[in-house]
C-alpha positions as CSV (number, residue, x, y, z in Angstrom):
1,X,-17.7,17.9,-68.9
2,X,-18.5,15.2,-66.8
3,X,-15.5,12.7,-68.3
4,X,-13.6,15.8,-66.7
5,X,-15.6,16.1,-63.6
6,X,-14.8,12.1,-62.7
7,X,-10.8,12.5,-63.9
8,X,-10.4,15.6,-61.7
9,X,-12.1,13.2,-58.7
10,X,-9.9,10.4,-59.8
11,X,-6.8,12.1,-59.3
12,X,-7.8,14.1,-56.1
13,X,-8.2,10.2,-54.9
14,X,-4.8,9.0,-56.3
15,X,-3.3,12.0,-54.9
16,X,-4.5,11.8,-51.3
17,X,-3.0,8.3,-51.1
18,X,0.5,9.3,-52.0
19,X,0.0,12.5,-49.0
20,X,2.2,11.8,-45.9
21,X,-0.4,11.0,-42.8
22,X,0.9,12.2,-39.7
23,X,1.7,9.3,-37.3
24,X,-0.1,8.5,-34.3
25,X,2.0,8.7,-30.5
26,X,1.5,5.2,-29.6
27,X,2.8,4.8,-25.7
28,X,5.9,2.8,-25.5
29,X,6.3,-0.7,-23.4
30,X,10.0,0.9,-21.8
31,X,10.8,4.1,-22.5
32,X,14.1,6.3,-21.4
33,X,15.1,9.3,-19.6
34,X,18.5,11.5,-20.1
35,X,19.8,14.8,-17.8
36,X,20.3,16.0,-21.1
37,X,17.3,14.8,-22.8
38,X,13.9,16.8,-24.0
39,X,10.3,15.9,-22.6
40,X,9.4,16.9,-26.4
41,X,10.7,13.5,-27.6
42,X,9.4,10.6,-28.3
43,X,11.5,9.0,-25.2
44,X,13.1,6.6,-26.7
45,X,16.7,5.4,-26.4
46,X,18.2,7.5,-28.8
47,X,15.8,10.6,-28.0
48,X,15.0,10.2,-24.2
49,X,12.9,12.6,-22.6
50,X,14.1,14.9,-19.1
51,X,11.9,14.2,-16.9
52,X,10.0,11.3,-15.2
53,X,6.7,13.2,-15.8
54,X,7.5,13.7,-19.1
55,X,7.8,9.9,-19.7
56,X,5.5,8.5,-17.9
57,X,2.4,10.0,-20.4
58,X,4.6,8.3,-23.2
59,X,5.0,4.9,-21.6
60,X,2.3,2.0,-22.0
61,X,0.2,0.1,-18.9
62,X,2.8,-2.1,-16.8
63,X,5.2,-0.2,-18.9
64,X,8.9,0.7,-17.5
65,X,10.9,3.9,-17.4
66,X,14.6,3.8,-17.7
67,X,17.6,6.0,-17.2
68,X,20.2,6.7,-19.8
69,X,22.7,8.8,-17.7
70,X,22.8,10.4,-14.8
71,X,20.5,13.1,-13.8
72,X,17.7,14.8,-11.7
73,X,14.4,13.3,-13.3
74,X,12.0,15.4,-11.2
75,X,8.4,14.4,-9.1
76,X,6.0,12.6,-10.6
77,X,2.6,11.7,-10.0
78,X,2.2,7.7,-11.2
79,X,-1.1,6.8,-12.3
80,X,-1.3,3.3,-13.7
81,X,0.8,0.0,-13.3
82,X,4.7,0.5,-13.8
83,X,8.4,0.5,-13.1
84,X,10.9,2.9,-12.9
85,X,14.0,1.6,-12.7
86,X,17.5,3.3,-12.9
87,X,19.6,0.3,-12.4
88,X,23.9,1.4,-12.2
89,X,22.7,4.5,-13.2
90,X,23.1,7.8,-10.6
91,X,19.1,8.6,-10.6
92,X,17.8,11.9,-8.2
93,X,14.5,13.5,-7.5
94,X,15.1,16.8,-5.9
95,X,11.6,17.5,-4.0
96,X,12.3,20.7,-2.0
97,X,8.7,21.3,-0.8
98,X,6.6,19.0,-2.4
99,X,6.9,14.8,-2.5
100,X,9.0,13.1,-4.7
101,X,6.8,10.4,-5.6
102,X,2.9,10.3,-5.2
103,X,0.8,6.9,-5.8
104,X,-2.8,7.9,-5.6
105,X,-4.2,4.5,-6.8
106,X,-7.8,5.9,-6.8
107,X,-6.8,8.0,-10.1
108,X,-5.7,4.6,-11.6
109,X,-6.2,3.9,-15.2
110,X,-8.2,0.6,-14.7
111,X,-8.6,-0.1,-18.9
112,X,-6.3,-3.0,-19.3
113,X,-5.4,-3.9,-16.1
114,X,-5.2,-7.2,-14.2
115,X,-3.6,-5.9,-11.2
116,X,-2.2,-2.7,-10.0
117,X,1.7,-2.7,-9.2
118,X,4.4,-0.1,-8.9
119,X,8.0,-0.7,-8.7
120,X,10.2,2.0,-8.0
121,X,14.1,1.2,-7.6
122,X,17.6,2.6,-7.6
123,X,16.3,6.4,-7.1
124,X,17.7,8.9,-4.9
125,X,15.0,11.3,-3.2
126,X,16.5,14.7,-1.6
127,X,13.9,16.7,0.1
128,X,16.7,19.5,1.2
129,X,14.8,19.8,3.9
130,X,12.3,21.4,3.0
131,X,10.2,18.3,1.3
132,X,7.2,16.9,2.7
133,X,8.0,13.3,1.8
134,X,9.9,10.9,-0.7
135,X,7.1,8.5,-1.4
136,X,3.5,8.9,-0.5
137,X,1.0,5.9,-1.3
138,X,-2.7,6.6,-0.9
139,X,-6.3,5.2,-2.5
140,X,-9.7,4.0,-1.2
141,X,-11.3,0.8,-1.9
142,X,-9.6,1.3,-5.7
143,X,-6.7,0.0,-3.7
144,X,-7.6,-3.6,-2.7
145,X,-5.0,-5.9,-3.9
146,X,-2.6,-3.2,-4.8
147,X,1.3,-3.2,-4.6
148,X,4.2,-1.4,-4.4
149,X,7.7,-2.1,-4.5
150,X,10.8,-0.2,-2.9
151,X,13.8,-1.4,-3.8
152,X,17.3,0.2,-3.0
153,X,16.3,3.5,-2.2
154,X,17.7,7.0,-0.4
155,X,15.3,9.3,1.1
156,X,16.7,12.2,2.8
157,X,15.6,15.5,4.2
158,X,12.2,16.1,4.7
159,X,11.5,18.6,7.1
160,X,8.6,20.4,5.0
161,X,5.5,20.0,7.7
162,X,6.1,16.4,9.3
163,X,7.5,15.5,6.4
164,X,7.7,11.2,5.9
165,X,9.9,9.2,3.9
166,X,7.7,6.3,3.2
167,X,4.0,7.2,4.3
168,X,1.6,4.4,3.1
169,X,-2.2,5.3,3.5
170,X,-4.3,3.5,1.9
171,X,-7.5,2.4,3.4
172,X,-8.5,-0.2,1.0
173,X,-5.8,-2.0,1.6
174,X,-2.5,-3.5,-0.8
175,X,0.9,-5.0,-0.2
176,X,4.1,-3.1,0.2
177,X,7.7,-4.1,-0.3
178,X,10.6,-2.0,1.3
179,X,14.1,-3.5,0.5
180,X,17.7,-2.5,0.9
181,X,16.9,1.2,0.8
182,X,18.1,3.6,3.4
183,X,15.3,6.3,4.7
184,X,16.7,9.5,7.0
185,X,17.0,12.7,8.3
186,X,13.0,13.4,8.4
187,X,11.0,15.3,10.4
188,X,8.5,12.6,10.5
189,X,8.4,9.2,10.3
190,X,10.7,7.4,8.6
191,X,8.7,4.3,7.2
192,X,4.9,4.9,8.1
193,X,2.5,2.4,7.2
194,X,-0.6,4.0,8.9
195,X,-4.3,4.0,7.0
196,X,-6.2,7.1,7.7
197,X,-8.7,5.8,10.8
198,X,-7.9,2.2,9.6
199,X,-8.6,0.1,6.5
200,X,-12.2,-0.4,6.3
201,X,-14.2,-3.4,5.7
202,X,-11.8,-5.5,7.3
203,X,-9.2,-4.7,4.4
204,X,-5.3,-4.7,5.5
205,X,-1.8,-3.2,4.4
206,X,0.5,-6.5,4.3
207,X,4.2,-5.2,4.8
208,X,7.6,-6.6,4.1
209,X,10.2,-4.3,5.1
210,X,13.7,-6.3,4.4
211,X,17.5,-5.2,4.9
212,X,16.3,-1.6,5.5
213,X,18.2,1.5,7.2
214,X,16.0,3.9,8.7
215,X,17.6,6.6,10.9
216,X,17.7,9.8,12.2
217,X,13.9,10.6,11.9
218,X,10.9,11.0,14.4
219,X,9.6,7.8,14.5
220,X,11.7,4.7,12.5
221,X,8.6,2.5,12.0
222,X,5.1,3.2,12.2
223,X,3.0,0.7,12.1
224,X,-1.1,1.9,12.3
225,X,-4.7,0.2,12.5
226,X,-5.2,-2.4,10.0
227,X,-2.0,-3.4,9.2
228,X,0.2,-6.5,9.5
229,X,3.7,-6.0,9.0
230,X,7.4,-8.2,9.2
231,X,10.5,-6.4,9.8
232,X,14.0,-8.3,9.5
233,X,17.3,-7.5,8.3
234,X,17.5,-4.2,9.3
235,X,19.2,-1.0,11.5
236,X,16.5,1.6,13.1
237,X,18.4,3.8,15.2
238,X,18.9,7.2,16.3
239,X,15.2,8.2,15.9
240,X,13.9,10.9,18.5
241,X,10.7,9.2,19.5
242,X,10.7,5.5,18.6
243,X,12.4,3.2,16.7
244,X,9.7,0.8,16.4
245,X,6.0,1.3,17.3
246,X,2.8,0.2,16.6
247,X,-0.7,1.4,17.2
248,X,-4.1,-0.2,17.0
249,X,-6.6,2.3,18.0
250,X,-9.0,1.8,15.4
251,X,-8.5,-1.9,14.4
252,X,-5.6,-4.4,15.2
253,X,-2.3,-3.9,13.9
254,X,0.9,-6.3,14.2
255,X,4.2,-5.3,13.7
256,X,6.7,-8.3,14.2
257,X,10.9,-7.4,14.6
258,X,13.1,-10.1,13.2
259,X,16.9,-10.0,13.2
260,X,17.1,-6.2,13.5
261,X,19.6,-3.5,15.8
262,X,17.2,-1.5,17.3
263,X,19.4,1.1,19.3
264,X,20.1,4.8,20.4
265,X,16.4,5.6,19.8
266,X,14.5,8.3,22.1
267,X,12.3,5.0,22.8
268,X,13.2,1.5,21.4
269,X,9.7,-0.1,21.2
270,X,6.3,1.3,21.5
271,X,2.9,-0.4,21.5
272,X,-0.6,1.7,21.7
273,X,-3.6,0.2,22.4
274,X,-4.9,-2.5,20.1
275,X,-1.4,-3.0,18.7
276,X,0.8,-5.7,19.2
277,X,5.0,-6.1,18.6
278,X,6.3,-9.2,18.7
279,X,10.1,-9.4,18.6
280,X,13.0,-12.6,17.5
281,X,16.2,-12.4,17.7
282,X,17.3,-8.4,17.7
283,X,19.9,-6.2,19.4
284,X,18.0,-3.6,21.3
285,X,20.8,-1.3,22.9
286,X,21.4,2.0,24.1
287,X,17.9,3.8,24.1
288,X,17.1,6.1,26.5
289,X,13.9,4.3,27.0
290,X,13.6,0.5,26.4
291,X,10.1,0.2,25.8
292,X,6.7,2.3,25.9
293,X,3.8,-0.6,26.3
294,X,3.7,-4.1,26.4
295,X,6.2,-5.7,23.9
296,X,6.7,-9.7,23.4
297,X,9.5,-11.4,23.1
298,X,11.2,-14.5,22.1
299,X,14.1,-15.1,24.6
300,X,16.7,-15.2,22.2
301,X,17.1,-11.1,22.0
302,X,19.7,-9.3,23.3
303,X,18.7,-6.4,25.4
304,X,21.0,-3.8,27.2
305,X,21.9,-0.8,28.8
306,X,18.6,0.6,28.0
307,X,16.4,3.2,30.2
308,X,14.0,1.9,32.1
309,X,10.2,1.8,30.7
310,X,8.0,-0.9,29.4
311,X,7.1,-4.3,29.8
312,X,9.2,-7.2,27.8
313,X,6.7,-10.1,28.2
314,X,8.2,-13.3,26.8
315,X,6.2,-15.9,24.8
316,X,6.5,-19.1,26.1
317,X,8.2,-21.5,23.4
318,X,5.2,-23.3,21.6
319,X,7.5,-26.6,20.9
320,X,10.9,-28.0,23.2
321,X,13.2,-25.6,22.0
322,X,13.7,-23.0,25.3
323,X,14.3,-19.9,23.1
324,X,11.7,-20.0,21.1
325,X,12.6,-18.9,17.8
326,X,16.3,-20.3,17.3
């Protein structure tokens, strides 16, 4: 009996081995989406999931998300370091009602991480006018040192509330990159960079926004407390309120204008109090105010046929060159 007792035991052990274990979902370093793909797969290439969502739960820390085919990939909610990149490849997010993208970075998995960074690029964001923004970027101190970047980008039509294309709020401050990406047609503003009551302990948003087309919107750029930030390269026109403005109510904030068409705006430049605008080089034509404020300039703009409004106080050249900033 007990021979048989240890045999029986022997091959219950010798059996178990041979049993097929069920594998564990490990999270992919790129993983792939399809307009005819399932968010039931694993996402890879040659079983992609639908959705962005769907995806992003099955792609690894600093991780990127790519597109197969064309398709609408749907809002998502990003929550730790990656890329989403659909590169030659017709990418949408329809957000009737709702953002496209959110970025709260205080809901960051921190495990792992050395720095938190988002790149989104080559996605086109249609609120049908009805969305209440393409890309919203928010956190707390869980933000310092943070970074996103924008890269050629379409955000359209959202009307939903005061609906923003870009509205960057984070108070504990970060870096963002906007370049050659088009942003109109909201009921907001187009590009807002504007902390909540400004960045506290002396924390700042850094911004960079490069070869950019914003248009159509309430305000083009909004620049808020706490915040330094270069625009160059780029076209804000035909916004109702202001093409440029910054405000620096509860801290400083600097927005400088560099090689930029700044026309047909309800007001081409506006500075609040504790904000400053400097400007180098631009075309400011055609709006039906030219300035709200005090704005500083470099004598080597070109401004005309403007309303009347503002100050333009130049900035006296700091070396022997008489414009400044040839």
């Amino acid at each position: 009996m007990y021979k048989t007792t240890i045999s029986l035991t022997m091959l219950g052990a010798a059996f178990a081995l041979i049993l097929p274990v069920a594998p564990v979902q490990a999270q992919a370093s790129r993983t792939w989406v399809s307009g005819v793909g399932d968010d039931a797969n694993p996402c890879s290439r040659t079983a992609p999931c639908k959705t962005f969502a769907g995806a992003i739960s099955k792609t690894a820390l600093n991780g990127e998300i790519n597109c197969l085919d064309p398709g609408g990939f749907g809002t998502v909610t990003i929550t730790k370091s990656i890329t989403i990149d659909c590169h030659e490849i017709f990418a949408g997010v329809l957000n009737a009602g709702l953002n496209g993208i959110n970025i709260p970075f205080d809901n960051f998995v921190t495990a792992g991480e050395t720095r938190k960074s988002v790149r989104i690029r080559n996605i086109n964001f249609s609120g049908f006018d009805t969305g209440t923004g393409g890309i919203r970027i928010t956190g707390g101190a869980a933000s310092a040192n943070s970074e996103v970047f924008i890269e050629d980008v379409l955000i359209d039509g959202n009307f939903g509330g005061n609906g923003r294309g870009i509205s960057d709020e984070r108070t504990g401050g970060g870096k963002l990159f906007v370049t050659n990406t088009t942003v109109r047609n909201n009921g907001g503003t187009g590009i807002s960079i504007n902390p909540a009551a400004g960045a506290a302990n002396g924390a700042k948003i850094d911004g960079v926004i490069s070869n950019v087309r914003v248009e159509n919107n309430s305000f083009g750029v909004f620049v808020g407390s706490s915040t330094r930030v270069l625009v160059r390269n780029s076209v804000l026109s035909g916004n109702t309120n202001s093409g440029a403005a910054v405000d620096g109510t509860f801290s400083p904030a600097e927005l400088n204008v560099n090689d930029s068409a700044i026309s047909n705006n309800g007001t081409g430049m506006t500075v609040n109090a504790g904000g400053t605008m400097r400007i180098s080089n631009n075309d400011i034509f055609a709006n039906g105010t030219q300035a709200s404020g005090t704005v500083q300039s470099f004598s080597n703009n070109r401004i005309t046929a403007n309303g009347a409004g503002g100050t333009i106080s130049p900035i006296a050249p700091a070396n022997a060159n008489p414009s400044g900033q040839n």
